[in-house]
TORPA-4810 file (N, C-alpha, C, O; in nm, 3 decimals):
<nodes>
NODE_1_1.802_-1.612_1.925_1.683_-1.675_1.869_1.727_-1.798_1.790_1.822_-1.780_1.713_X
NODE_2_1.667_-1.936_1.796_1.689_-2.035_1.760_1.669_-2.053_1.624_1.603_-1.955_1.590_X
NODE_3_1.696_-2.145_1.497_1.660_-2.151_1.385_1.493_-2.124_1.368_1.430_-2.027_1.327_X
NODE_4_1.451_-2.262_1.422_1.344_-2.266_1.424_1.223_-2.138_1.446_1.119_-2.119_1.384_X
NODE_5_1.285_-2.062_1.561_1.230_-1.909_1.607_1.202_-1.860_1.455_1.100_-1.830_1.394_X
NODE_6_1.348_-1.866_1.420_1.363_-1.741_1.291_1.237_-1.809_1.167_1.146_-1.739_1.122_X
NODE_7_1.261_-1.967_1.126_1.159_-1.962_1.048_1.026_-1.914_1.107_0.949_-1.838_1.048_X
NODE_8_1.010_-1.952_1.197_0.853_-1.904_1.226_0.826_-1.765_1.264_0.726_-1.733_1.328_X
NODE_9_0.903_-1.694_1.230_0.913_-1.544_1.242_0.918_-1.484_1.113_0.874_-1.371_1.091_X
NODE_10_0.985_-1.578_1.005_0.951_-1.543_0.866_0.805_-1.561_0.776_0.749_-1.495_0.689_X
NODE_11_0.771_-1.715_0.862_0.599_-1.752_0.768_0.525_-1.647_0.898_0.403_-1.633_0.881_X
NODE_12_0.572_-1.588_0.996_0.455_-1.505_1.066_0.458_-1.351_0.986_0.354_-1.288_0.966_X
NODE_13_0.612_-1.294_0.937_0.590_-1.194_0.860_0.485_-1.206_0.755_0.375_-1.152_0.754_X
NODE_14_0.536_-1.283_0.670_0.447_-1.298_0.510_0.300_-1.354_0.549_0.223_-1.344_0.453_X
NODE_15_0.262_-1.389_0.623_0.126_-1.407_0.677_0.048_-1.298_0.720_-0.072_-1.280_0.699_X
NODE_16_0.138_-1.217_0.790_0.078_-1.089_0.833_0.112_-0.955_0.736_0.092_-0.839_0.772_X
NODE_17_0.170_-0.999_0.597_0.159_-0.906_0.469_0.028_-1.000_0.419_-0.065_-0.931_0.378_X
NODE_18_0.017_-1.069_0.418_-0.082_-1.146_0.348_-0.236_-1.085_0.382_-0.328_-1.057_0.304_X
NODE_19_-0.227_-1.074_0.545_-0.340_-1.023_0.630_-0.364_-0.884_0.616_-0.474_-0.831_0.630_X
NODE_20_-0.245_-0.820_0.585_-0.269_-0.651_0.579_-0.330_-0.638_0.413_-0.406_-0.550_0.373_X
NODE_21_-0.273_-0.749_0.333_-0.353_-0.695_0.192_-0.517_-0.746_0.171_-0.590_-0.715_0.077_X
NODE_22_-0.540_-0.807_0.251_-0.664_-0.915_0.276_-0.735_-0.790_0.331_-0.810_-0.738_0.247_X
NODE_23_-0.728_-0.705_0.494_-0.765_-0.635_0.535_-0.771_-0.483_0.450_-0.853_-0.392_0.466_X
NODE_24_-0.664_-0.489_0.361_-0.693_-0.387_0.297_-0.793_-0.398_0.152_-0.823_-0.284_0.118_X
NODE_25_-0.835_-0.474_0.086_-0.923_-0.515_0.024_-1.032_-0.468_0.145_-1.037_-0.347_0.167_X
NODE_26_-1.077_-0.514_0.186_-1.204_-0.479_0.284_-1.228_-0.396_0.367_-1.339_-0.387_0.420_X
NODE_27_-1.097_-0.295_0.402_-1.116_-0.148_0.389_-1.181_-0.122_0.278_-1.301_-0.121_0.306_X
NODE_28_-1.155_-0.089_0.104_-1.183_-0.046_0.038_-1.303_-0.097_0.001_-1.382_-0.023_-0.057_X
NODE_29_-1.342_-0.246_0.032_-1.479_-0.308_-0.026_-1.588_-0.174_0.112_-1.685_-0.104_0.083_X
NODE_30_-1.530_-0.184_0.225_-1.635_-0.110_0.318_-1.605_0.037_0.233_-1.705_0.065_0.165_X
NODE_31_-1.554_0.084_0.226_-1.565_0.235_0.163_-1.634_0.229_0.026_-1.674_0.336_-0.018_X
NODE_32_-1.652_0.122_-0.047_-1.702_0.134_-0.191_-1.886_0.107_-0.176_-1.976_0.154_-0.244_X
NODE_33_-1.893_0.008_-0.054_-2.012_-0.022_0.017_-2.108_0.137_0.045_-2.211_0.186_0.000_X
NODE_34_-2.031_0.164_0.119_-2.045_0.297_0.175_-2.104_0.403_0.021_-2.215_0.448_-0.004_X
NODE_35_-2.007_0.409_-0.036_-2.068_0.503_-0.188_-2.152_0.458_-0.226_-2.248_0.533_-0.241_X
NODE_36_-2.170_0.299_-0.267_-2.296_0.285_-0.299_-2.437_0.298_-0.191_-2.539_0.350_-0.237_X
NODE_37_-2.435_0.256_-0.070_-2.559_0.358_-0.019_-2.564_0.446_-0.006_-2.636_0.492_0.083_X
NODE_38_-2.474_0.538_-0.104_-2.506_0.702_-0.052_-2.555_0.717_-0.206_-2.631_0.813_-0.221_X
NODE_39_-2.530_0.654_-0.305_-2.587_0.638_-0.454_-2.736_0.576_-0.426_-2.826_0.631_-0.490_X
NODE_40_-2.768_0.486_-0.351_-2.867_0.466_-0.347_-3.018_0.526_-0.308_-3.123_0.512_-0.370_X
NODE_41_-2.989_0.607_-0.170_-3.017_0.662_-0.131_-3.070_0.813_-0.214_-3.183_0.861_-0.217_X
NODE_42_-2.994_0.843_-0.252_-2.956_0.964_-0.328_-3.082_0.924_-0.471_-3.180_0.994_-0.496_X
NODE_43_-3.047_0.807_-0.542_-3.187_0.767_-0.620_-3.266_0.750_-0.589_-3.354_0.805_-0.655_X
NODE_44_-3.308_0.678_-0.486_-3.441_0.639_-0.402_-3.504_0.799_-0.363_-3.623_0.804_-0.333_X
NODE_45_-3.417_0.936_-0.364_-3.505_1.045_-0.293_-3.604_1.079_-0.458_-3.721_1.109_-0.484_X
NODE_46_-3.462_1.049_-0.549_-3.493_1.118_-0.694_-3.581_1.052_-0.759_-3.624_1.097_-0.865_X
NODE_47_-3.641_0.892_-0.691_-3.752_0.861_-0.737_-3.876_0.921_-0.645_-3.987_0.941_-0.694_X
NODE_48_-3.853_0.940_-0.546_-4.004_0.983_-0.469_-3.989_1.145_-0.576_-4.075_1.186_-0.653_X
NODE_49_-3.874_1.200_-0.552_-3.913_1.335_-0.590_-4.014_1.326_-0.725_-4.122_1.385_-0.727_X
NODE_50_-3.961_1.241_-0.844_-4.008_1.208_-0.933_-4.144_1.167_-0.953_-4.213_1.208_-1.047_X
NODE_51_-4.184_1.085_-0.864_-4.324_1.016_-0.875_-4.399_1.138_-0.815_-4.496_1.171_-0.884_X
NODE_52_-4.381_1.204_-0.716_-4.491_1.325_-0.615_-4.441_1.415_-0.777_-4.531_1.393_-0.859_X
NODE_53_-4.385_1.460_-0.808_-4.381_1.588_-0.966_-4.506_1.509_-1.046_-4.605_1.568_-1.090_X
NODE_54_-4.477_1.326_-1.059_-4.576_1.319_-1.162_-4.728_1.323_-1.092_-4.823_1.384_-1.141_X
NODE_55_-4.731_1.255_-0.981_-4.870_1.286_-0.893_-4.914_1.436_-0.893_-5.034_1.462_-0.902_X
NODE_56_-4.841_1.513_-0.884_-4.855_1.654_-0.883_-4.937_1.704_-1.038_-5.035_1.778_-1.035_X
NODE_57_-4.888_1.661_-1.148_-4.914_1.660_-1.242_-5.050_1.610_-1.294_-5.092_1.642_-1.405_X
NODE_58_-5.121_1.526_-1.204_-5.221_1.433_-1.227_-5.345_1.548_-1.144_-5.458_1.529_-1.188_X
NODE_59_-5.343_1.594_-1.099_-5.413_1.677_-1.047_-5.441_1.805_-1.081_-5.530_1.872_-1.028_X
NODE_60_-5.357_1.846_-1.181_-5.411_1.955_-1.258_-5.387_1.967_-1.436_-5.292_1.919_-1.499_X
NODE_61_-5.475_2.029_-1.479_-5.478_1.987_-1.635_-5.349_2.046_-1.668_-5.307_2.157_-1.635_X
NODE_62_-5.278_1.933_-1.758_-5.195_1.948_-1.839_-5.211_1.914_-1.953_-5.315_1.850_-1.971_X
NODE_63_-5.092_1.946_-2.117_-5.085_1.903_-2.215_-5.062_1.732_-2.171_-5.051_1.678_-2.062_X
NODE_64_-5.060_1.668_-2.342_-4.978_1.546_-2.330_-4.833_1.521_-2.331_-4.777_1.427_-2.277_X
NODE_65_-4.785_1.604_-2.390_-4.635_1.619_-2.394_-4.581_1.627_-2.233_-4.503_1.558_-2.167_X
NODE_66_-4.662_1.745_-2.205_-4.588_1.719_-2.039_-4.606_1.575_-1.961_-4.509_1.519_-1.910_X
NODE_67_-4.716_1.530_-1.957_-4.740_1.422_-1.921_-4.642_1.316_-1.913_-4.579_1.259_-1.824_X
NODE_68_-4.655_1.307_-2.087_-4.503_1.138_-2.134_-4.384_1.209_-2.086_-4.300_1.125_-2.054_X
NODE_69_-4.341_1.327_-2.068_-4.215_1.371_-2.029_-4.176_1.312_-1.904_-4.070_1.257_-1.875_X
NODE_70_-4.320_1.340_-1.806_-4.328_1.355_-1.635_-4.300_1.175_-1.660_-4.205_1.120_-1.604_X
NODE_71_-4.382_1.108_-1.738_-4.381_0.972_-1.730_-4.242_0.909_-1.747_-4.199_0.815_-1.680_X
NODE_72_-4.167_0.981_-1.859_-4.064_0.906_-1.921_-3.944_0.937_-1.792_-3.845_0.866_-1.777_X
NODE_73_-3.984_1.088_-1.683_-3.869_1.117_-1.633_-3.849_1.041_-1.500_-3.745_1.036_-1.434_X
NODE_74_-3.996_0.970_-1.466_-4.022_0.907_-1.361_-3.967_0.761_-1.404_-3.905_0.705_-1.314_X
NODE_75_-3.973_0.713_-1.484_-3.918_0.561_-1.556_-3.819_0.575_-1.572_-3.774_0.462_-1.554_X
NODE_76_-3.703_0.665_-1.605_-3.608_0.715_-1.611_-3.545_0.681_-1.444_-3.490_0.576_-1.411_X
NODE_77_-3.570_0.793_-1.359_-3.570_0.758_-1.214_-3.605_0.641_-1.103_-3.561_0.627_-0.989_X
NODE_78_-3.690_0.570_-1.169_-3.704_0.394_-1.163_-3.548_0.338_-1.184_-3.463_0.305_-1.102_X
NODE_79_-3.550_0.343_-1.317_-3.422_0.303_-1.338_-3.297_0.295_-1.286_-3.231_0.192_-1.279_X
NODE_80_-3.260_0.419_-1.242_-3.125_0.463_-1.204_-3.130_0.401_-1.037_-3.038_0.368_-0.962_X
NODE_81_-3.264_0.402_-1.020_-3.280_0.365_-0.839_-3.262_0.210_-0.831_-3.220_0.146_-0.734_X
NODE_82_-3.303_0.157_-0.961_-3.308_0.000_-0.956_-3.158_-0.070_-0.991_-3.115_-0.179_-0.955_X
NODE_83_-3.081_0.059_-1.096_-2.945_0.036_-1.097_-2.856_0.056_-0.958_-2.768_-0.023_-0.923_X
NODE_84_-2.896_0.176_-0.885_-2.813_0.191_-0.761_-2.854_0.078_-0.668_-2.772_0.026_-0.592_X
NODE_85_-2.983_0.039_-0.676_-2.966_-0.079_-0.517_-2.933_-0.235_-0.588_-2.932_-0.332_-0.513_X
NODE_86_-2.907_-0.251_-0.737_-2.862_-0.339_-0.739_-2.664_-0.340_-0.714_-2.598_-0.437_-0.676_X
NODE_87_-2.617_-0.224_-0.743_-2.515_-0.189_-0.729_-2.479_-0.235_-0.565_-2.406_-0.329_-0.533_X
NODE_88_-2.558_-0.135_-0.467_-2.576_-0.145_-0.310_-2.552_-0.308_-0.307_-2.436_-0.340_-0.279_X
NODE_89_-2.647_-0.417_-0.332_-2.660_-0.543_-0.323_-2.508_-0.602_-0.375_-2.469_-0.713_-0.339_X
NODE_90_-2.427_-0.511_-0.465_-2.327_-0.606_-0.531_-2.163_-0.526_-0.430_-2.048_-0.568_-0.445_X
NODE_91_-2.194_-0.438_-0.359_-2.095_-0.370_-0.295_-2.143_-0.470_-0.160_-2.076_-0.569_-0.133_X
NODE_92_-2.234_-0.443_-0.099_-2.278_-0.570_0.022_-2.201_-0.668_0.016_-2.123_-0.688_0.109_X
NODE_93_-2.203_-0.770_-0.115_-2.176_-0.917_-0.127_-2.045_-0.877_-0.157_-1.988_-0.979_-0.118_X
NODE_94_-1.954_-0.804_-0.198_-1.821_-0.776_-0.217_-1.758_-0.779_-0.070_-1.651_-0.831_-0.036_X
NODE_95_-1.851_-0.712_0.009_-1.813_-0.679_0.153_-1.794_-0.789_0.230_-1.709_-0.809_0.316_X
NODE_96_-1.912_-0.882_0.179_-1.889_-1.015_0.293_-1.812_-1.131_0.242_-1.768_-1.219_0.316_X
NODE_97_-1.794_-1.126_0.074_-1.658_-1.195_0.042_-1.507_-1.179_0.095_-1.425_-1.270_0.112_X
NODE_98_-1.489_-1.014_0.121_-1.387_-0.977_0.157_-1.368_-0.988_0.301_-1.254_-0.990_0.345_X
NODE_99_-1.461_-0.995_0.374_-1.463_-1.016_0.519_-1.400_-1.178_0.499_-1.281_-1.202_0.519_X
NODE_100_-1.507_-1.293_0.455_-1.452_-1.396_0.478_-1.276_-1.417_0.435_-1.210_-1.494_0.505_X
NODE_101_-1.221_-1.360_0.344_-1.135_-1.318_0.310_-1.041_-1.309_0.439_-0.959_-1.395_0.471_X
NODE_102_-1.059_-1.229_0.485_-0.954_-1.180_0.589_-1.022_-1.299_0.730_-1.052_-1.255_0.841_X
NODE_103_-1.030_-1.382_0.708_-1.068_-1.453_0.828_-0.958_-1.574_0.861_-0.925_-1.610_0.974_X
NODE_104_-0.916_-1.619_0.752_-0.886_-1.764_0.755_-0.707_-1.644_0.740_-0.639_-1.676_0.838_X
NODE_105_-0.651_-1.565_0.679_-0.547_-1.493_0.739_-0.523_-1.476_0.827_-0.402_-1.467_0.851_X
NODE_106_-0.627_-1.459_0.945_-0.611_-1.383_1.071_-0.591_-1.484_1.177_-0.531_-1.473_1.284_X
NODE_107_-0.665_-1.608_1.114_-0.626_-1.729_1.206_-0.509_-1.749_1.176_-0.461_-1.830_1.255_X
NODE_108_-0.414_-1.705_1.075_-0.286_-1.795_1.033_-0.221_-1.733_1.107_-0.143_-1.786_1.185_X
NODE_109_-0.241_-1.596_1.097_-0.136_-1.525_1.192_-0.146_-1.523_1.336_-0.046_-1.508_1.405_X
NODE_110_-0.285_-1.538_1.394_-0.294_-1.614_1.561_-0.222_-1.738_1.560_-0.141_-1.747_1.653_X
NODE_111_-0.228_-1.842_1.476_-0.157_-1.979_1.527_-0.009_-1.933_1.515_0.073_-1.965_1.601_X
NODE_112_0.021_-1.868_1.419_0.190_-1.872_1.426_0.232_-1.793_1.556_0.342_-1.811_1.607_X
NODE_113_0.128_-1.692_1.614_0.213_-1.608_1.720_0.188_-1.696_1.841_0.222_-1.657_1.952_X
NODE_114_0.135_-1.800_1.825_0.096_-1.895_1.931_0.209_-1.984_1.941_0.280_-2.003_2.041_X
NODE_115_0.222_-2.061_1.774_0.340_-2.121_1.778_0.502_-2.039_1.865_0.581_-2.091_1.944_X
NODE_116_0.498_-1.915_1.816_0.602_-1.861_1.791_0.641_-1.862_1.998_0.745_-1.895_2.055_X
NODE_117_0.528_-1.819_2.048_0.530_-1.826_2.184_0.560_-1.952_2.297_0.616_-1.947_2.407_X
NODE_118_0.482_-2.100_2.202_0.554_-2.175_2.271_0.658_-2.244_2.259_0.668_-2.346_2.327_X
NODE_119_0.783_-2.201_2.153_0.878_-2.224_2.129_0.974_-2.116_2.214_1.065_-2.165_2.281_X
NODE_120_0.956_-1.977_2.212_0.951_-1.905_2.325_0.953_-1.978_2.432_1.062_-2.026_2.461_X
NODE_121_0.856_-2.005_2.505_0.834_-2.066_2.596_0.928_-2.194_2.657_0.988_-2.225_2.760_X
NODE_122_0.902_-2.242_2.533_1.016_-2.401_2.554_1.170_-2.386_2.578_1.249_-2.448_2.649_X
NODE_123_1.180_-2.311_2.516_1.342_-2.231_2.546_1.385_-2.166_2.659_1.500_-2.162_2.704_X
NODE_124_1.283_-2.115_2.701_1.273_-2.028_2.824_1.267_-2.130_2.939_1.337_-2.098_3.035_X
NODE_125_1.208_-2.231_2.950_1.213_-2.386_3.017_1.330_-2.416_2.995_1.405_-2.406_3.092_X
NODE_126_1.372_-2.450_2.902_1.523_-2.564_2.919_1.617_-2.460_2.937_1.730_-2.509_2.934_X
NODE_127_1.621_-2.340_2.955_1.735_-2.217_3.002_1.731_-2.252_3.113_1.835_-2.299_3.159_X
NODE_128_1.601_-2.245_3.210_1.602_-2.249_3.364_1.597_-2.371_3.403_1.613_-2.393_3.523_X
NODE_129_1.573_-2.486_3.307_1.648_-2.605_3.395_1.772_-2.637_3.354_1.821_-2.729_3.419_X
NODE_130_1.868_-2.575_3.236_2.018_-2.570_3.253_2.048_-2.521_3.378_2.101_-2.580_3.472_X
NODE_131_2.007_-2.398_3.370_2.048_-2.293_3.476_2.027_-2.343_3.637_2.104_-2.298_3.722_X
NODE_132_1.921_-2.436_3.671_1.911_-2.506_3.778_1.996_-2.655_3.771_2.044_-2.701_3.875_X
NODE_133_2.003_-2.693_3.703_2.132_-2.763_3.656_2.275_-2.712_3.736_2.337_-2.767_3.826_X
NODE_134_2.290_-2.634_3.693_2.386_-2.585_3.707_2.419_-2.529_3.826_2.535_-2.510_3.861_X
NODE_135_2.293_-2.495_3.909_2.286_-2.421_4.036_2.306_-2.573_4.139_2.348_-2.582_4.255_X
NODE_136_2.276_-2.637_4.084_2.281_-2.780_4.189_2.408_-2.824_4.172_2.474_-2.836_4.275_X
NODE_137_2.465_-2.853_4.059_2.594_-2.936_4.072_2.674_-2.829_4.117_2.774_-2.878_4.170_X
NODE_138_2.678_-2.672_4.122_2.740_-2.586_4.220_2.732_-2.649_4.345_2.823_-2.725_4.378_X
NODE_139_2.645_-2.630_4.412_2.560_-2.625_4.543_2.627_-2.788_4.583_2.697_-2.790_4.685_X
NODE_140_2.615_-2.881_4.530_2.663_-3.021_4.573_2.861_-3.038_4.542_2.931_-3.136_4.565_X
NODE_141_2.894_-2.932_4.496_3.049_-2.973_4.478_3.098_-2.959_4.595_3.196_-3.033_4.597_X
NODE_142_3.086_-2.893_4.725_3.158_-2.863_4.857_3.156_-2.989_4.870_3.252_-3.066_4.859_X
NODE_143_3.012_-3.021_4.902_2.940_-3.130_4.970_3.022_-3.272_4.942_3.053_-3.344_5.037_X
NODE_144_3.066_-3.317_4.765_3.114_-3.413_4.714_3.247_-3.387_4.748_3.303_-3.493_4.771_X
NODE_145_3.356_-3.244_4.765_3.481_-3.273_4.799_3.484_-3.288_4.933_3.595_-3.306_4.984_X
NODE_146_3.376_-3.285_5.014_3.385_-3.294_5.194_3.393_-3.430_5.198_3.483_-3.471_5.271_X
NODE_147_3.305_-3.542_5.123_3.327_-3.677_5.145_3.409_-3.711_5.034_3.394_-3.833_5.024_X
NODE_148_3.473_-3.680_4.963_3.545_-3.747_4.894_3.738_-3.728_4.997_3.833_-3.806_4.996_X
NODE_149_3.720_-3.577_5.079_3.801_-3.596_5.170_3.766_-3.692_5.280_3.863_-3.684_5.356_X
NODE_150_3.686_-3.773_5.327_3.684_-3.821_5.420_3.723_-4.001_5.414_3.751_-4.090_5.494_X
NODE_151_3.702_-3.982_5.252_3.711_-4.090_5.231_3.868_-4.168_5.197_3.889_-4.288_5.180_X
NODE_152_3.955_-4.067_5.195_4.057_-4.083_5.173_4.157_-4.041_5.290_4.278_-4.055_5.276_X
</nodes>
């Protein structure tokens, strides 16, 4: 392997550590994504459950105490639902930061294995035209000592 090979085999390593920590950020942004719609979800049931208890409540006589309770537990459950889907919304936008993230890595490491190939490549060319080189001035030495005997 040529110098050149080797550097570009070194910026293709650290590019592709670069890409695995990039990709691994956005593993974890998709798994944290993931918890939060299952938090969300999970509030969004505890507000319906909440609001049908207080509707439930509205339909048959109760004290007042129960009432502000049913009220305070339903505003309560507002809450936590309005905290989880803003959460959801902030795990989302984590997700598509981290995506763009791993994008402009992934190109670095396609161009270098591109590079890396047509240097490959180029080497692999001037081997087989040494090597045909070499197969010709074989192939023509009979030929040059047949007239160089004739000529003498």
């Amino acid at each position: 392997m040529t110098p050149k090979r080797k550097k570009v085999h070194k910026v293709l390593e650290i590019r592709e550590q670069n890409l695995n920590e990039k990709a691994g950020v956005l593993h974890q942004a998709h798994a944290g994504r993931n918890l939060a719609a299952t938090h969300a979800l999970d509030a969004a049931n505890h507000l319906v459950a909440a609001t049908e208890y207080r509707n439930s409540l509205a339909t048959r006589s109760i004290n007042v105490s129960s009432w502000i309770d049913a009220e305070q537990w339903l505003a309560h459950k507002n809450d936590q639902n309005a905290l989880a889907q803003s959460n959801l919304e902030s795990a989302e936008l984590f997700v598509t930061r981290a995506h763009k993230n791993v994008i402009e890595p992934r190109s670095d490491v396609k161009r270098m294995e591109l590079l890396d190939k047509r240097i490959a490549n180029g080497e692999t060319r001037k081997e087989l035209r040494l090597e045909q080189t070499s197969n010709d001035d074989h192939a023509r030495r009979p030929y040059l000592n047949a007239r160089r005997g004739d000529m003498g």
